[in-house]
Biopython code that builds the backbone (N, CA, C, O; Angstrom):
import numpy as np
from Bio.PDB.StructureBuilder import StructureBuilder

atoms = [
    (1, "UNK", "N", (-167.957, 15.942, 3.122)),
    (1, "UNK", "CA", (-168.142, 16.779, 4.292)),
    (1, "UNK", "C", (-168.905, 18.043, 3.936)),
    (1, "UNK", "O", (-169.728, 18.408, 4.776)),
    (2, "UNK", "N", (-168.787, 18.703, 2.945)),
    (2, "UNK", "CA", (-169.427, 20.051, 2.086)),
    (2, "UNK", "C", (-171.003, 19.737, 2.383)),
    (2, "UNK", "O", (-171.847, 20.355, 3.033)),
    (3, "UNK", "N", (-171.044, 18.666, 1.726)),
    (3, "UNK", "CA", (-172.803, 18.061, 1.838)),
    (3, "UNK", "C", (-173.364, 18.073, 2.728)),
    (3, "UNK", "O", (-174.445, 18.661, 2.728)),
    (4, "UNK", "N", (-172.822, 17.339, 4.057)),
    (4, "UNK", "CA", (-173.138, 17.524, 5.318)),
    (4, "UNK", "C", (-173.403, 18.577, 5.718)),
    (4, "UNK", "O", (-174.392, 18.718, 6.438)),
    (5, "UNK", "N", (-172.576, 19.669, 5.365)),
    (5, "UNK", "CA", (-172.324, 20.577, 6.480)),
    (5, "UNK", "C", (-173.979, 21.889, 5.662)),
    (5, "UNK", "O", (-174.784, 22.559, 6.308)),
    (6, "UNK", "N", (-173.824, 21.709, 3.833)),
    (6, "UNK", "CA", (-174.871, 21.999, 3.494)),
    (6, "UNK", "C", (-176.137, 21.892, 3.717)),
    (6, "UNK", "O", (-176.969, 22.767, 3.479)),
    (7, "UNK", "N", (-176.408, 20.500, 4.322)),
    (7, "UNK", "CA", (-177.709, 19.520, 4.272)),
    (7, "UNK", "C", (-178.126, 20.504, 5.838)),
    (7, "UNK", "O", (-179.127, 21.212, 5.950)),
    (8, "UNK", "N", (-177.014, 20.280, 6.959)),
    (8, "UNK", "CA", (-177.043, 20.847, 7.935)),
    (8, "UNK", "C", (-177.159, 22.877, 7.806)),
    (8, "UNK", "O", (-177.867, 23.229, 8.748)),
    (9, "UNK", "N", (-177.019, 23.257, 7.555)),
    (9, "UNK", "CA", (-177.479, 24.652, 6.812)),
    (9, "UNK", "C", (-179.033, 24.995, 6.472)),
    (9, "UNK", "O", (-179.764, 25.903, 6.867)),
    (10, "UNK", "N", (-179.312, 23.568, 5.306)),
    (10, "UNK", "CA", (-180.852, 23.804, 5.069)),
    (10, "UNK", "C", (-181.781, 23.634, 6.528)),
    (10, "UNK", "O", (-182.417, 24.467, 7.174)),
    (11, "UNK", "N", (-181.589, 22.411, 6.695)),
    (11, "UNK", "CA", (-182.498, 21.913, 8.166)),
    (11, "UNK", "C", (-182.116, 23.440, 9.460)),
    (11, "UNK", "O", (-182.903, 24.090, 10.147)),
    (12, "UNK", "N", (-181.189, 23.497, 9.376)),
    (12, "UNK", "CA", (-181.276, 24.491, 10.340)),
    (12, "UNK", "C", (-182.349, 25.677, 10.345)),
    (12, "UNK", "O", (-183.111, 26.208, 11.153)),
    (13, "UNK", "N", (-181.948, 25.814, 8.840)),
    (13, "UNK", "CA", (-183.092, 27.155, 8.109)),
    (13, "UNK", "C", (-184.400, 27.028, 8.408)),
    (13, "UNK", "O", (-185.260, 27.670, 9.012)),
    (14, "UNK", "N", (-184.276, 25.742, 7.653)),
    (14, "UNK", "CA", (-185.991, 25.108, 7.937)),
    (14, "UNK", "C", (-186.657, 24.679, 9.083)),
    (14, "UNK", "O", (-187.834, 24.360, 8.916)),
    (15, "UNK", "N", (-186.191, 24.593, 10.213)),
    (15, "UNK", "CA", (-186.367, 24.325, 11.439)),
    (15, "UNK", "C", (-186.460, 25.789, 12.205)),
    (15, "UNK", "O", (-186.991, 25.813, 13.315)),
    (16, "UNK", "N", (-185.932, 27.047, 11.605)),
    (16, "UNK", "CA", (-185.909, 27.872, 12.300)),
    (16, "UNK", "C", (-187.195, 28.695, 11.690)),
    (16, "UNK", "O", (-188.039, 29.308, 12.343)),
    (17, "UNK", "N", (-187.139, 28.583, 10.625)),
    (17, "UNK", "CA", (-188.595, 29.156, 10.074)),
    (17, "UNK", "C", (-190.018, 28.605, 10.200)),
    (17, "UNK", "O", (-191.050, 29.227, 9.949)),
    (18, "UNK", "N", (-189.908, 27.285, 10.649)),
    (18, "UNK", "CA", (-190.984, 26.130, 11.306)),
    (18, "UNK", "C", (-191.420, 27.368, 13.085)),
    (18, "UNK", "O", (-192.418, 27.925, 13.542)),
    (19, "UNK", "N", (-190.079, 27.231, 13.440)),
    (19, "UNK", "CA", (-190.274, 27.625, 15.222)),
    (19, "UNK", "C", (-190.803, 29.117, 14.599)),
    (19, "UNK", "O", (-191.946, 29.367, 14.983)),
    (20, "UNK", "N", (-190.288, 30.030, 13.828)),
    (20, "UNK", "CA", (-191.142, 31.498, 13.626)),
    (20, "UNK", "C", (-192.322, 31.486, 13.734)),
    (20, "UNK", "O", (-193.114, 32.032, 14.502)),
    (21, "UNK", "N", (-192.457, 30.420, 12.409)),
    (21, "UNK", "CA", (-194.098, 30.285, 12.189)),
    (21, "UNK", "C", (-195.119, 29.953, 13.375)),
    (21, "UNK", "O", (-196.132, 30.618, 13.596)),
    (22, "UNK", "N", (-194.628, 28.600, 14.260)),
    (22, "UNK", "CA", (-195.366, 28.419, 15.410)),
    (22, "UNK", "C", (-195.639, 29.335, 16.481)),
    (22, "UNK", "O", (-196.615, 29.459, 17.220)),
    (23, "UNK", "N", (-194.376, 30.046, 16.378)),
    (23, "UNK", "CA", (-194.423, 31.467, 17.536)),
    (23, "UNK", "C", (-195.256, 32.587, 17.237)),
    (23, "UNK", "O", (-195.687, 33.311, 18.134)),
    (24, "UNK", "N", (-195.557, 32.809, 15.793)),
    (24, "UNK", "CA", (-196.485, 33.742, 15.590)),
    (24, "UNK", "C", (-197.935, 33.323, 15.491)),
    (24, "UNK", "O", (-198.900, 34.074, 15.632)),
    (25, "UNK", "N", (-197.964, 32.064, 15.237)),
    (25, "UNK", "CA", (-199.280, 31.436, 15.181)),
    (25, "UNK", "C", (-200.007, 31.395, 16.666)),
    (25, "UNK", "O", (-201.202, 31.586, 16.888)),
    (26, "UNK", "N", (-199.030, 31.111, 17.565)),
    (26, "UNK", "CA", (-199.419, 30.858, 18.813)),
    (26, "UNK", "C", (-199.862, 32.605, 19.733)),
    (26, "UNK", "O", (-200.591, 32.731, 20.716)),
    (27, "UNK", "N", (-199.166, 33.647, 19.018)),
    (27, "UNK", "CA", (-199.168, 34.794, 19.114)),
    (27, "UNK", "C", (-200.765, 34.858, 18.936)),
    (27, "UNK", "O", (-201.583, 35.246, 19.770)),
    (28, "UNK", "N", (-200.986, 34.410, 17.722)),
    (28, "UNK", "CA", (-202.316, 35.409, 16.884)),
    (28, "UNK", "C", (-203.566, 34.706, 17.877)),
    (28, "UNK", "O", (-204.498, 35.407, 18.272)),
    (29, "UNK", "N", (-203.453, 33.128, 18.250)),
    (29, "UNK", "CA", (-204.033, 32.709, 19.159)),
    (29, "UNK", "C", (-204.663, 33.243, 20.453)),
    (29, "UNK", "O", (-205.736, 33.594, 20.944)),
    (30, "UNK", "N", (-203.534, 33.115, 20.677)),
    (30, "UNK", "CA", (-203.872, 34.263, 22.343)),
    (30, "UNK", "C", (-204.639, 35.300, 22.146)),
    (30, "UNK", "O", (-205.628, 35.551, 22.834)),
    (31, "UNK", "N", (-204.170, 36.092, 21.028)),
    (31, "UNK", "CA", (-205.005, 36.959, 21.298)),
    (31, "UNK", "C", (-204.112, 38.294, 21.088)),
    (31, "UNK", "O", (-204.549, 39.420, 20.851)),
    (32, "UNK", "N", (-203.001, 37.974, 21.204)),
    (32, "UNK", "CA", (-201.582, 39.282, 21.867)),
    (32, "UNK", "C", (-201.425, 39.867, 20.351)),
    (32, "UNK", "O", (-200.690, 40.846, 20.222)),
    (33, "UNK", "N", (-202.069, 39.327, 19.191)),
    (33, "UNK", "CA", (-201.674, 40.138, 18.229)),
    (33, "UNK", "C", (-202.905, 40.145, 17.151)),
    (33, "UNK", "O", (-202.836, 38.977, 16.770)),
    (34, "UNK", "N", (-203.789, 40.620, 16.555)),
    (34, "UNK", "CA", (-204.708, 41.175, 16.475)),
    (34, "UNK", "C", (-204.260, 41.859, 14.983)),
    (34, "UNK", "O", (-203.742, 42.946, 14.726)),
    (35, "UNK", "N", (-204.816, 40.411, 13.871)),
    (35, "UNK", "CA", (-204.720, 41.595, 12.087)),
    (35, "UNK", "C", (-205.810, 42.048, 11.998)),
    (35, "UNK", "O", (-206.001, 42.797, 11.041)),
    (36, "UNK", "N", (-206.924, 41.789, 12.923)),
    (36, "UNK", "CA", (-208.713, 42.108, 12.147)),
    (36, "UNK", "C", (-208.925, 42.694, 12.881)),
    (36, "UNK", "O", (-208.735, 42.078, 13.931)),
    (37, "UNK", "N", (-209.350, 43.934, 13.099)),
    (37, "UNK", "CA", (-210.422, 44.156, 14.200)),
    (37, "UNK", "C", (-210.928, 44.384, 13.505)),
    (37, "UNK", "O", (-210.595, 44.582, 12.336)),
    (38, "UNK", "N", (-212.316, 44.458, 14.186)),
    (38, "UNK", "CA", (-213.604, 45.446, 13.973)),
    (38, "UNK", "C", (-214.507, 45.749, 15.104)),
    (38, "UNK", "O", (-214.463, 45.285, 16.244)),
    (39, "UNK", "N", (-215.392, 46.668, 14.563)),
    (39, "UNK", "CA", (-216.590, 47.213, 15.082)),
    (39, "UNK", "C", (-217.305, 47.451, 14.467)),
    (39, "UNK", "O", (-217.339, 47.316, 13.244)),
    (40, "UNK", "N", (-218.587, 48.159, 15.647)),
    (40, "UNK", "CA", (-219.415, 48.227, 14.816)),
    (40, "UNK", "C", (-219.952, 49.092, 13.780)),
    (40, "UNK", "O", (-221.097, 49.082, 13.329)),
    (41, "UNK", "N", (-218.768, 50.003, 13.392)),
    (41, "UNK", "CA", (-218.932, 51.222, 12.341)),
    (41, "UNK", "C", (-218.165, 50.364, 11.107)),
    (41, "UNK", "O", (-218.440, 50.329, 9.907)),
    (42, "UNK", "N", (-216.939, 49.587, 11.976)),
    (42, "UNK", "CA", (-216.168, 48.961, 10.343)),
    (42, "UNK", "C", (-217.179, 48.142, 9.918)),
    (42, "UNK", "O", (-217.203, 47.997, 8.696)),
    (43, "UNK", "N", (-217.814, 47.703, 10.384)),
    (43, "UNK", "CA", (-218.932, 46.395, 9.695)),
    (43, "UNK", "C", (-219.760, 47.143, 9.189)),
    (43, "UNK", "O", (-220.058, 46.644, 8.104)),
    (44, "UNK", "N", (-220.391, 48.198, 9.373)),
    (44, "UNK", "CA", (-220.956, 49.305, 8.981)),
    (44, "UNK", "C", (-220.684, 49.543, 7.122)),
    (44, "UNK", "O", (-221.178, 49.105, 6.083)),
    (45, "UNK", "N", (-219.683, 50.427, 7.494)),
    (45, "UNK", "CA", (-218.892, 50.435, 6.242)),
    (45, "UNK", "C", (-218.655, 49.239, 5.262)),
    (45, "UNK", "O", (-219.061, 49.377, 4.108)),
    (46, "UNK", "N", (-218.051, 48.109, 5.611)),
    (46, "UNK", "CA", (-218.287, 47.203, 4.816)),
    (46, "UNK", "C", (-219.348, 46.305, 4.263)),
    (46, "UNK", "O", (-219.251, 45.274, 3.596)),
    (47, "UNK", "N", (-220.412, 46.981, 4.725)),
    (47, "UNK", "CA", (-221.769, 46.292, 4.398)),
    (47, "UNK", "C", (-222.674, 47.580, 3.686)),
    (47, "UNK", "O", (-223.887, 47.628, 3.485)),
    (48, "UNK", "N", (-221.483, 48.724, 3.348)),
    (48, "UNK", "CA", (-222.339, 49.325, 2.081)),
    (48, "UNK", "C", (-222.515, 48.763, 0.590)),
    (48, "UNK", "O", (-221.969, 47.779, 0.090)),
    (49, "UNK", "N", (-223.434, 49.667, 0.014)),
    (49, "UNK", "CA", (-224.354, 49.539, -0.838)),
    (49, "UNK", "C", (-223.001, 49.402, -1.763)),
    (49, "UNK", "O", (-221.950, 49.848, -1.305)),
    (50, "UNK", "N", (-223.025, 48.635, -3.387)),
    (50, "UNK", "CA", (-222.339, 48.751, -4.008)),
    (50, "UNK", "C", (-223.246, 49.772, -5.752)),
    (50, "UNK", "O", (-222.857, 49.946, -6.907)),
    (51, "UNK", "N", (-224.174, 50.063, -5.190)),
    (51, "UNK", "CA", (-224.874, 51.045, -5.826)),
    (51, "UNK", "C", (-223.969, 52.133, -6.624)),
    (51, "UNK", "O", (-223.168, 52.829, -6.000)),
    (52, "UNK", "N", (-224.082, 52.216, -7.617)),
    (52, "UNK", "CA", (-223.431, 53.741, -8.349)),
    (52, "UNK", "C", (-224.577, 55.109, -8.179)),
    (52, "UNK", "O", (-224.238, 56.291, -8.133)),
    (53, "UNK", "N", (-225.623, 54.720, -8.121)),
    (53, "UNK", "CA", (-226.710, 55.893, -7.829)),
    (53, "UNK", "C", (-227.096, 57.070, -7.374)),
    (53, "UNK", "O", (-227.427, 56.789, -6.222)),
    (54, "UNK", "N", (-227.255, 58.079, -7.497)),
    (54, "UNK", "CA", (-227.010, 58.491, -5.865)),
    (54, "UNK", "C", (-228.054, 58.903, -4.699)),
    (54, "UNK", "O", (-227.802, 59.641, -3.747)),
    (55, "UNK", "N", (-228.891, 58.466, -4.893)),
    (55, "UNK", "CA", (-229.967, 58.181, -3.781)),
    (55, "UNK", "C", (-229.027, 56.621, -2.875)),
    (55, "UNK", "O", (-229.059, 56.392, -1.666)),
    (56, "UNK", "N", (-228.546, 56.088, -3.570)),
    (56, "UNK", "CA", (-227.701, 54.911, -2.603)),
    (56, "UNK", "C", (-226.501, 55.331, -2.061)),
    (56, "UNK", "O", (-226.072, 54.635, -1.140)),
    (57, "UNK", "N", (-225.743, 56.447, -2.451)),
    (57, "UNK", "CA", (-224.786, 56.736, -1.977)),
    (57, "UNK", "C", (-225.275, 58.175, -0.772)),
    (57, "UNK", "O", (-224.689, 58.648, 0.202)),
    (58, "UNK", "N", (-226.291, 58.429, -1.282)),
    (58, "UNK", "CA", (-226.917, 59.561, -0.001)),
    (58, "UNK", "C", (-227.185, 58.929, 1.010)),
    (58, "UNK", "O", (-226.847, 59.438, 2.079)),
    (59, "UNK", "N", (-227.873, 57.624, 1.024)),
    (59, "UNK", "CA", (-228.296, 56.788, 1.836)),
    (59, "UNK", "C", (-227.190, 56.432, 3.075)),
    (59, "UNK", "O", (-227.355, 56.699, 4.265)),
    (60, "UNK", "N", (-225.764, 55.609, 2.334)),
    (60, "UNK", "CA", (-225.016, 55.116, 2.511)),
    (60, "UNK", "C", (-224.437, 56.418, 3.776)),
    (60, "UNK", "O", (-224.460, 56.144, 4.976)),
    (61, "UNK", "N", (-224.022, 57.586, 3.341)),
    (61, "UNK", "CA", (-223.418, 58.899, 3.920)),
    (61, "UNK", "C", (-223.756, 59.182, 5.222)),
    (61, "UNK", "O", (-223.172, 59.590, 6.226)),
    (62, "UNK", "N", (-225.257, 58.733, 4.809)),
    (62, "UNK", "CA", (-225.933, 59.338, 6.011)),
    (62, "UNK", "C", (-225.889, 58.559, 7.200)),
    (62, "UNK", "O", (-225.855, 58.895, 8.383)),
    (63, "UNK", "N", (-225.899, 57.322, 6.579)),
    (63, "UNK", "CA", (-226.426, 56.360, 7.681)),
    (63, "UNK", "C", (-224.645, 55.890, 8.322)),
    (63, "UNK", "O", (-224.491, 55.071, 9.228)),
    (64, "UNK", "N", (-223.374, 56.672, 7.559)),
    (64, "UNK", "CA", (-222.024, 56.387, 8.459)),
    (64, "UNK", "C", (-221.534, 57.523, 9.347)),
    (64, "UNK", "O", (-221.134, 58.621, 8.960)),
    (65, "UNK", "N", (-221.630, 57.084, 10.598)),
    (65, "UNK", "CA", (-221.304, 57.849, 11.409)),
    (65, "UNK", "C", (-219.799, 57.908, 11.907)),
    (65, "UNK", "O", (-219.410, 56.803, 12.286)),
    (66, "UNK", "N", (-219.033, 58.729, 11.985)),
    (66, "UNK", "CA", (-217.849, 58.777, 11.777)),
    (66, "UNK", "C", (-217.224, 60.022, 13.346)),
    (66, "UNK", "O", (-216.090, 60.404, 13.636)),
    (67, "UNK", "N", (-218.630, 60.312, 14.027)),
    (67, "UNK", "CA", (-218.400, 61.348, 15.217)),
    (67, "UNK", "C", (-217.302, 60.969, 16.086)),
    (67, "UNK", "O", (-216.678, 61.929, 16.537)),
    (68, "UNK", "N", (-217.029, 60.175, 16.328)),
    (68, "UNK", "CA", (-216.049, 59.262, 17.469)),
    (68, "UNK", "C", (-214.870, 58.665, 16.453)),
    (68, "UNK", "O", (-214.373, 57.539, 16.487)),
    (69, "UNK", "N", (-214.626, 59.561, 15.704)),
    (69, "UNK", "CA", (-213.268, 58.696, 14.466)),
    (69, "UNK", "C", (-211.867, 59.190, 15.140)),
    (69, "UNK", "O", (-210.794, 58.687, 14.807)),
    (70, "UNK", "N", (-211.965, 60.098, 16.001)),
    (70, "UNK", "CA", (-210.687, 60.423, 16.343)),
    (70, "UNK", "C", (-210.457, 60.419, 18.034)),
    (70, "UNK", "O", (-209.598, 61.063, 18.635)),
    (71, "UNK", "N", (-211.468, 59.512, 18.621)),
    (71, "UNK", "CA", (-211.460, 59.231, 19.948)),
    (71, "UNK", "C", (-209.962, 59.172, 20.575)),
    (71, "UNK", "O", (-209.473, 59.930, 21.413)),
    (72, "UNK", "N", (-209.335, 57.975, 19.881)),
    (72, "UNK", "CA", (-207.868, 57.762, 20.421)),
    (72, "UNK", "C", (-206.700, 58.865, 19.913)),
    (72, "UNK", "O", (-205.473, 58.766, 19.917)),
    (73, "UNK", "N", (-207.277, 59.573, 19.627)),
    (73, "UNK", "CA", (-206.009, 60.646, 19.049)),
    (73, "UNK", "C", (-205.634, 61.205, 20.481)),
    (73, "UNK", "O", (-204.409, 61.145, 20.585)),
    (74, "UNK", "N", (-206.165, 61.683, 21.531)),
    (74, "UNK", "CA", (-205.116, 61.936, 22.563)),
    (74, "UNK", "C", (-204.111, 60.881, 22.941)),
    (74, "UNK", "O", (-202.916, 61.071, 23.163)),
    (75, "UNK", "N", (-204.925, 59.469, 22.994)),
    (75, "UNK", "CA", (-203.991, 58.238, 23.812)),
    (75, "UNK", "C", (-202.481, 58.707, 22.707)),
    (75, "UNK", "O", (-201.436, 59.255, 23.060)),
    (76, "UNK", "N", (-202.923, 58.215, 21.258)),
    (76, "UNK", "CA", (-201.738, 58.140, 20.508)),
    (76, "UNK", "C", (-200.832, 59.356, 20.340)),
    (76, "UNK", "O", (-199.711, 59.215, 19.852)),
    (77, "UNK", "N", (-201.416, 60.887, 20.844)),
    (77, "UNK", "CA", (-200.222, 62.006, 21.132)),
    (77, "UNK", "C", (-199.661, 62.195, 22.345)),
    (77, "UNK", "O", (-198.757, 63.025, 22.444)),
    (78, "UNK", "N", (-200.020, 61.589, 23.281)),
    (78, "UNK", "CA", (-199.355, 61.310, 24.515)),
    (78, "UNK", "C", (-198.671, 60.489, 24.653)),
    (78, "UNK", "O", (-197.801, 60.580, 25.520)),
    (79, "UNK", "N", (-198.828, 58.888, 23.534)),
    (79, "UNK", "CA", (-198.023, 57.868, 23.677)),
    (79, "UNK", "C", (-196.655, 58.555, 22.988)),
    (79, "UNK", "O", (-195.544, 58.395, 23.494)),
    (80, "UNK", "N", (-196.881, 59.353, 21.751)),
    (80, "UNK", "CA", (-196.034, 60.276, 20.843)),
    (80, "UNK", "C", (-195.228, 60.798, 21.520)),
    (80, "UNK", "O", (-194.022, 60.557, 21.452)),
    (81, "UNK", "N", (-195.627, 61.402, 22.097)),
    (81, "UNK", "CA", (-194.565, 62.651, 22.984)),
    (81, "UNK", "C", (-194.040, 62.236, 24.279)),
    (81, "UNK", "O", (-193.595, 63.034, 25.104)),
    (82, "UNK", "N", (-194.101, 60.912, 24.450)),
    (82, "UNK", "CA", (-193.697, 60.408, 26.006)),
    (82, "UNK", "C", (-192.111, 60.065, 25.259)),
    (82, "UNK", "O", (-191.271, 60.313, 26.124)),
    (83, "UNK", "N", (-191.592, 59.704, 24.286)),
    (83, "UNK", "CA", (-190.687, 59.204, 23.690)),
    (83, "UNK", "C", (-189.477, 60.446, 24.045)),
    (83, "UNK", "O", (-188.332, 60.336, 23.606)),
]
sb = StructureBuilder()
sb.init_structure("model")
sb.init_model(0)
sb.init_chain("A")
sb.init_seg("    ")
for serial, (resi, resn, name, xyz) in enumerate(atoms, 1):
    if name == "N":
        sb.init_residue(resn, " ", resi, " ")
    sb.init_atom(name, np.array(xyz, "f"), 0.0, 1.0, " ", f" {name:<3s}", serial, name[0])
structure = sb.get_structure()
């Protein structure tokens, strides 16, 4: 009966970590949860120079624009302080 009731323990586990997995998978699907973004400044950035130089790193500076980096800082101190 121990065995049973063990065997029944694992499958439960494993059946419940099966349904997690599908629920978050089906999550990332839709759309409702979001590990990557980008734009077009992050693509920016990740398509610098890997240059040590520094005519490549002047280059690099210049050409990242960073004016609009704190756009959402009101949304997120209003979402802050609504709490």
């Amino acid at each position: 009966m121990n065995i049973n009731k063990n065997n029944f323990i694992i499958l439960l586990a494993a059946t419940t970590i099966v349904l997690i997995l599908f629920i978050l998978y089906q999550f990332v699907l839709s759309g409702k949860v979001a590990f990557l973004t980008s734009d077009k400044e992050t693509a920016k950035l990740q398509s610098q120079s890997t240059s040590t130089e520094i005519n490549s790193i002047e280059k690099d500076i210049n050409e990242t624009d960073l004016s609009d980096i704190d756009k959402e800082i009101t949304d997120i101190e209003n979402e802050l302080n609504s709490f």
